[in-house]
N, C-alpha and C positions, 0 to 999 in steps of 0.2 A: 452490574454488580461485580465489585470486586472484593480480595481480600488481600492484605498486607502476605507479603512471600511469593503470592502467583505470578507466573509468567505470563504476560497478555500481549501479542502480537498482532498489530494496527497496520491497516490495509488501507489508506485513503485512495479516496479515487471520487468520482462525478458516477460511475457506475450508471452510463448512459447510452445504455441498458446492463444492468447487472448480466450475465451472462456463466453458461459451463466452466469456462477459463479462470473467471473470478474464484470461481467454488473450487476448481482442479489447486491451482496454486494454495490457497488458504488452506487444504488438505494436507498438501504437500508440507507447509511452512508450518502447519501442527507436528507434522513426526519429522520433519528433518531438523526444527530449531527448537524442539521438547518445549511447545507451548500449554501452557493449563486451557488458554481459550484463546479466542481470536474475534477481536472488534474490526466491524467494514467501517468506517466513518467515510460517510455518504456525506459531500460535501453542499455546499450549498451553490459554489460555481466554483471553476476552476481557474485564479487569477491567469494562467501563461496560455488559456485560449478565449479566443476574441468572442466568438458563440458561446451563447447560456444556454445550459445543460437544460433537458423537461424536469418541467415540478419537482422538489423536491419529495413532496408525499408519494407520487408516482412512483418514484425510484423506491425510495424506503421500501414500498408495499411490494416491488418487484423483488427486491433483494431479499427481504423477510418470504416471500416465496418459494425462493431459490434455493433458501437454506433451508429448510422447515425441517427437511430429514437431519441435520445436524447440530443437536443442542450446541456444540464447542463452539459455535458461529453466532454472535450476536449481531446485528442492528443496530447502529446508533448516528444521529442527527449532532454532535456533539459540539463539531465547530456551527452550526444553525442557533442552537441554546446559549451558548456564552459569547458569540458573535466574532470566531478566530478567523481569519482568510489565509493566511500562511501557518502550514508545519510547521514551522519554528514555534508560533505561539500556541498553536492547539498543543504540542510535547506539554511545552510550559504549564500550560492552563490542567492539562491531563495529571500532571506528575503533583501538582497542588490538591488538585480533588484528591486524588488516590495517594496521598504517601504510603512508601513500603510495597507496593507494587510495582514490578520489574518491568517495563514497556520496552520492546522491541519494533523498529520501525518496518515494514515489509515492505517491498517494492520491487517490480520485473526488471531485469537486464537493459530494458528503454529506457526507463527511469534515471537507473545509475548515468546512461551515457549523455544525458543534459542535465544532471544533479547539479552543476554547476551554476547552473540559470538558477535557481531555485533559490529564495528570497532567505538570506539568514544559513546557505546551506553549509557551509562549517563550523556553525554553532548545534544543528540538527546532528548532526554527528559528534558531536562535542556531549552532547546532552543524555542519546538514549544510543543501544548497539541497533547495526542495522542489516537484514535480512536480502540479501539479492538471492530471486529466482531468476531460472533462466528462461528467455524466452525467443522464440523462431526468431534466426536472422540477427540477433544482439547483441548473440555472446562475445565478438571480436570488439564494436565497439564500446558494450560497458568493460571490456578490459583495459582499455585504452585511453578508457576519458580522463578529464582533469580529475573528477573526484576520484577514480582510481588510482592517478598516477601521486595525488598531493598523499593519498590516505595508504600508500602502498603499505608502510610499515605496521598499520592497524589491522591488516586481515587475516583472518584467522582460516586457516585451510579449511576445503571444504568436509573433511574427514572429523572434524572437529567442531560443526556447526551444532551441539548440541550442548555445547557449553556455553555459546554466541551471549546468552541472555543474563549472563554469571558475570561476565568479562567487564572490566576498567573501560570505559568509553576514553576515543574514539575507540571504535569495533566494529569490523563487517565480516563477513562471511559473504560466498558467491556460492551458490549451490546450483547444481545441474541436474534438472526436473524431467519425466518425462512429460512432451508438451505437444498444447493445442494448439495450433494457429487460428484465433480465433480474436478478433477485437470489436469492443463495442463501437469504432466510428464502422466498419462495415455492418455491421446490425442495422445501422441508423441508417446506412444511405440504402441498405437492399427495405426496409421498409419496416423495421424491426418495433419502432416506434411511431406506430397511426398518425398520420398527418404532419408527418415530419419531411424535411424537406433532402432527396436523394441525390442533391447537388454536391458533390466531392469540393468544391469550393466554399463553402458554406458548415463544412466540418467543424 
């Protein structure tokens, strides 16, 4: 549920296993980039790795878990329903169902530093503003990557990340969170997902 004027801040990810860090950050990017709510779109795989994620429903009912104490955090299968595999088209697909709603793209300091792989990624920023947290060990290199360096003149200091979702696209903001070190492929290989395989090769 949306309404025309809110600010809704999109978290995509495989979330496998949704995890504290998921919830830490999404907390964070509600008061630091003045979100009205905040969609996880649990994907259905993730095209830029070779291994398929567990079950979709799995996930879902893990993450709707996770969040239960926090209405601002919704659930949604959204690329699964209209059958998007690239950000670029789920924006698209998102900004057609919802017109008049402000979407903000969220993503950790990892993220930014291979945003450049990423299918259609100077249209994704073309399109909607977008939210870097920071995370253990990333900060130097999402400073430095291409999406950084092509988008330098688009960023909006981090003192000013509350405006991020108001702003003319291209738009980013890099904000510096206190943080977990904590990711879901170690979940998976310490056993975090029953009958999954702990082989670091197989991530």
């Amino acid at each position: 549920m949306a309404r025309a004027g809110q600010v809704i801040g999109l978290l995509g990810g495989s979330f496998d296993p949704p995890h504290a860090g998921h919830l830490h950050i999404s907390q964070e990017a509600l008061k630091r980039f003045g979100l009205d709510r905040l969609w996880w779109l649990v994907s259905p795989g993730n095209p830029l790795k070779e291994r398929g994620p567990a079950p979709l429903a799995r996930r879902m009912a893990a993450a709707r878990a996770l969040v239960q104490g926090d209405p601002r955090i919704e659930i949604s299968d959204f690329e699964a329903q209209v059958g998007t595999r690239y950000t670029a088209e789920t924006l698209a697909a998102l900004q057609a169902a919802r017109p008049g709603v402000r979407f903000v793209w969220l993503m950790g300091a990892d993220n930014l530093a291979q945003f450049h792989h990423w299918q259609d990624w100077q249209k994704i920023m073309a399109r909607v503003p977008v939210g870097i947290l920071a995370r253990p060990g990333k900060r130097t290199l999402a400073r430095t990557s291409k999406a950084a360096k092509v988008f330098e003149h688009a960023r909006l200091p981090g003192r000013m990340s509350q405006l991020l979702a108001h702003r003319a696209t291209p738009a980013w903001c890099f904000v510096n969170v206190p943080m977990r070190d904590i990711s879901s492929t170690r979940l998976r290989q310490s056993g975090a997902w029953p009958g999954q395989s702990s082989d670091p090769a197989k991530k």
